[in-house]
N, C-alpha and C positions, 0 to 999 in steps of 0.2 A: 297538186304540187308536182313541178318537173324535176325528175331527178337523175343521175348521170350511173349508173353501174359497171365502169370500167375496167375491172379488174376482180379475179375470182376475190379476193381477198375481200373486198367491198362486196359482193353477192352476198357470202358468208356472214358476214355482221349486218348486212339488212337484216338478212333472213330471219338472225338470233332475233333483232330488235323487234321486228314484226310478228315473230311466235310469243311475243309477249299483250301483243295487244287482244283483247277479249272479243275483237270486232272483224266482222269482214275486211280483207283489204287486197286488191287486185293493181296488178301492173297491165296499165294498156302500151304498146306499142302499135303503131298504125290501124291497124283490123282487128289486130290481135290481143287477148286478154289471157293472163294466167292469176293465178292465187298468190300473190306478193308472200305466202309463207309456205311456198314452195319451191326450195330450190332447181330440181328440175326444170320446171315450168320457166323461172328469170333465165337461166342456159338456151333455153328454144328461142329466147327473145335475141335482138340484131341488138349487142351492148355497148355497140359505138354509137348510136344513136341516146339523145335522151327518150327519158321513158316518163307515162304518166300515172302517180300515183293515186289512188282510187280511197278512200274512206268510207266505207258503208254503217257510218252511227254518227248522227249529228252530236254527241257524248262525244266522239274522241275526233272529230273534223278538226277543231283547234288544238290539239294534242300533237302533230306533227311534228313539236321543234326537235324531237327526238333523233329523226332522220334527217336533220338539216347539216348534215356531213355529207349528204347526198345529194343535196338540191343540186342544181343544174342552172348556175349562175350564167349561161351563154358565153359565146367565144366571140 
């Protein structure tokens, strides 16, 4: 899932939403990979850019509509 984190206020409520999930889940941005339930980690990332969100539990791959406040509908 692509998804857009523009503004601290939006990092914030990933973040809550994503410490909810029981599963791994990582933001890749170009090279670079953090722990999607780590805010730190989303701040080191370039958040003018879209970002790629990562699922690691075939259980919760189709569970994503959660963040769909996020997605990254293109300009």
């Amino acid at each position: 899932m692509t998804i857009l984190l523009d503004s601290v206020e939006k990092v914030k409520k990933f973040v809550d939403i994503a410490a909810t999930f029981p599963c791994e889940l990582d933001i890749k941005s170009g090279r670079y990979t953090v722990d999607a339930k780590s805010i730190m980690g989303i701040f080191s990332l370039d958040l003018k850019k879209p970002l790629t969100l990562v699922v690691f539990s075939p259980e919760y791959e189709n569970k994503t509509d959660v963040f769909s406040e996020f997605e990254y509908k293109g300009e």
